[in-house]
N, C-alpha and C positions, 0 to 999 in steps of 0.2 A: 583475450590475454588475461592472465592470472597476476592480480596485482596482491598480496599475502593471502589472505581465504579469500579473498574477491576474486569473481568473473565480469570481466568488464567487454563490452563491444560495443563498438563507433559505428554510428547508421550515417547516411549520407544526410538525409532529415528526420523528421518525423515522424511521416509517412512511410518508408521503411520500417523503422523504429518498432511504428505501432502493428504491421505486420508480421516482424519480428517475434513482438508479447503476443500478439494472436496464437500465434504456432505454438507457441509457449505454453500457454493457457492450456489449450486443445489438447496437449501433451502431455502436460500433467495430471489433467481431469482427466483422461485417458486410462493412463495409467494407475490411480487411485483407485478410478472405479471396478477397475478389474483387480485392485489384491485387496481394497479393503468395501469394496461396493457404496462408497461416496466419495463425494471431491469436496475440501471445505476452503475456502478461500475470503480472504480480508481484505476490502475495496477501500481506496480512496478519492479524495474527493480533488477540486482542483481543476485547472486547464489541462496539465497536461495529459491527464488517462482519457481523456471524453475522447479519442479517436479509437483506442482501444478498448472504448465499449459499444462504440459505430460497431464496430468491424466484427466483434462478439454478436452483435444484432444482425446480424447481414449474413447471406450462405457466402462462402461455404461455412464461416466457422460454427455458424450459428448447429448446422445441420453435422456436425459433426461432436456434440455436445450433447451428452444424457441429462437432460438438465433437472430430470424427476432424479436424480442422484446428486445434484451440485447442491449444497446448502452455500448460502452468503451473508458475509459478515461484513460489519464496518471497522475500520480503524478508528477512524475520528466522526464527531460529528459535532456541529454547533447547536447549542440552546436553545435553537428554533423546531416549528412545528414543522412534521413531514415534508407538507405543502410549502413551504418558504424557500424565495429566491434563491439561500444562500444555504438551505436543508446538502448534504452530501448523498440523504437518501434520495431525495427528490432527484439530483443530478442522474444518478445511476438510474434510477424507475424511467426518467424520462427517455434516457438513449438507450438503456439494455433491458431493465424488466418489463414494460407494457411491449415489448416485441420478440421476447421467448417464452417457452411455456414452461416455467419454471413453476413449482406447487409455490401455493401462498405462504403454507407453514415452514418451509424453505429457504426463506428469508427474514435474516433477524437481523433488525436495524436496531440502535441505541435510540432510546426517546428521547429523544431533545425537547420535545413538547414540557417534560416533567423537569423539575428542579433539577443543577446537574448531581447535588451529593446524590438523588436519590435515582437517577437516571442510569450511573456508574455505580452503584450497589446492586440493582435490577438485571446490569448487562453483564456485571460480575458473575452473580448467579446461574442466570442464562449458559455462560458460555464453561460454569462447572459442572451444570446439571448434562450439556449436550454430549461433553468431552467426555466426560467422568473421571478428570484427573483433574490434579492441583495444578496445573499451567497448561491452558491447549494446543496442540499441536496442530499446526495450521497445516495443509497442504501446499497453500501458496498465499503469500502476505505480499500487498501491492501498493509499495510507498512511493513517493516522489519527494522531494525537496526545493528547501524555498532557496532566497537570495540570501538567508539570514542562517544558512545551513538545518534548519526544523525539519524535521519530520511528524509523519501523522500533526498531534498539536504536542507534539514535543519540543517547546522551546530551548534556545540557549538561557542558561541561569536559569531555571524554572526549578521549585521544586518536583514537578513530574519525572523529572529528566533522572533524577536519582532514585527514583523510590522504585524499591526491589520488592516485597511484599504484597503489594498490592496488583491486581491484575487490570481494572481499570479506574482511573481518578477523573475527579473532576478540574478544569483548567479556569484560571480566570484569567483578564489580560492580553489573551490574544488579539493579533491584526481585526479589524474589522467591527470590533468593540464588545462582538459575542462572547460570551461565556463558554466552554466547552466542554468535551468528556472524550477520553481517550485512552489506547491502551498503553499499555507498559511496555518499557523494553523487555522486562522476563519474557513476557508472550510473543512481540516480535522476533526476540534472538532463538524462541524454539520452534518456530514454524521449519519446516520442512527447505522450505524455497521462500526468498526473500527478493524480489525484482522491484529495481527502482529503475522510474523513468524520470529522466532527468535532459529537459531544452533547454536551450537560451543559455545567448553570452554571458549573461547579468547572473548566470551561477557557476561558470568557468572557474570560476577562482575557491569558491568552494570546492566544488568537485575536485581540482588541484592539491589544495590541502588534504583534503580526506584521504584521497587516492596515492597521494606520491611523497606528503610531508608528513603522515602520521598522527594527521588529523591535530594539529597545535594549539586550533582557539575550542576543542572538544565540540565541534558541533554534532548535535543529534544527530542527525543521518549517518557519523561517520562511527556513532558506539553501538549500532546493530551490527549484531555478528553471530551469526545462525550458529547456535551450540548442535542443534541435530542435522542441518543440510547444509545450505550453501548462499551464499548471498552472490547476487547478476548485479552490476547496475550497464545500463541501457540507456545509451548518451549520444544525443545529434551532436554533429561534429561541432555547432555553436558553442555549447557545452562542455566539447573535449578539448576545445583549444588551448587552453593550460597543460596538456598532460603530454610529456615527454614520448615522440614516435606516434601519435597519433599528428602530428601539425602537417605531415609530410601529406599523407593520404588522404588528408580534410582539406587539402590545397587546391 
């Protein structure tokens, strides 16, 4: 269902859900590889993508992936060292990279190891030098949202949340007491494909505003809006419960 430039679809859980982005993925990177000979995409961190990076690690999808063509990116990441609990890259290394055969140089994490002004200066570069344009154009950017409507570490009232110029900043403030670094909405609203996964009741009511009220209290997740593709969000029915025509079919 097309809700204004959004594509929206109701999974019965999760578990479909994240079969759903699998195909998804596989699809994209598909089709990338054969008009431009790579596939570049922007990971999140989080509960709820780790199924959908199971499912990336496992045949079939895994076996249907050029992955000496996939480069990967991050959205966000916390002011911790690689190795750390609460690292976004560590999450993804632990369930999708030490089980495909992805090149080393293929993988570009943000350091969180290093201070974050200089960490977000570094990733800036990175991702001008890779692209070679002034904003990169993602193949597919892979957000989720919190209870508090955030995306990547895109808070409400934050000054990241406005800032146009810059491709990525550094965050202070966030849940959890970390420092952070993240990207900008310039970058997220040009990527190509925009897919959020989005469970649980406890963000029903976000999703709702976003979705069907015009988004009223401005939260992050509801100001991406892909100027070159198209933005999916991907919602267990917990999730959809607030949205008008889906109550009937999530019953």
């Amino acid at each position: 269902m097309n809700r204004g430039s959004r594509a929206v679809r109701v999974f019965e859980d999760s578990t479909a859900m994240d079969h759903a982005a699998a195909g998804l993925v596989t699809e994209s990177c598909r089709d990338a590889v054969a008009l431009q000979g790579r596939f570049t995409m922007a990971l999140s961190g989080g509960i709820t993508p780790r199924g959908l990076y199971r499912l990336l690690a496992e045949a079939p999808y895994r076996d249907r992936i050029d992955w000496t063509a996939v480069h990967l990116f991050w959205v966000d990441e916390r002011s911790v060292p690689p190795d750390h609990r609460d690292s976004n890259y560590r999450l993804v290394d632990d369930l999708l990279l030490s089980h495909v055969p992805i090149p080393l140089q293929n993988v570009h994490r943000i350091r969180g190891e290093n201070a974050p002004d200089r960490a977000a200066e570094d990733y800036e570069k990175e991702l001008r030098d890779i692209f070679g344009t002034p904003v990169p154009v993602f193949d597919l950017v892979l957000l989720g949202m919190g209870e508090d409507g955030h995306t990547a570490s895109l808070f409400p009232d934050r000054p990241a949340v406005d800032e146009a110029a810059r491709l990525v900043v550094p965050v202070s403030g966030g849940p959890g007491g970390h420092q952070r670094v993240t990207l900008t909405l310039p970058v997220l609203d040009n990527a190509l494909l925009v897919l959020f996964l989005v469970t649980g009741r406890a963000k029903a009511d976000a999703v709702a505003k976003i979705l069907e009220q015009g988004n009223p209290g401005r939260y992050p997740a509801g100001l991406v809006r892909s100027q070159n593709g198209k933005v999916q969000w991907f919602l267990d029915c917990a999730a959809a419960e607030g949205l008008n025509g889906f109550r009937k079919e999530c019953s």
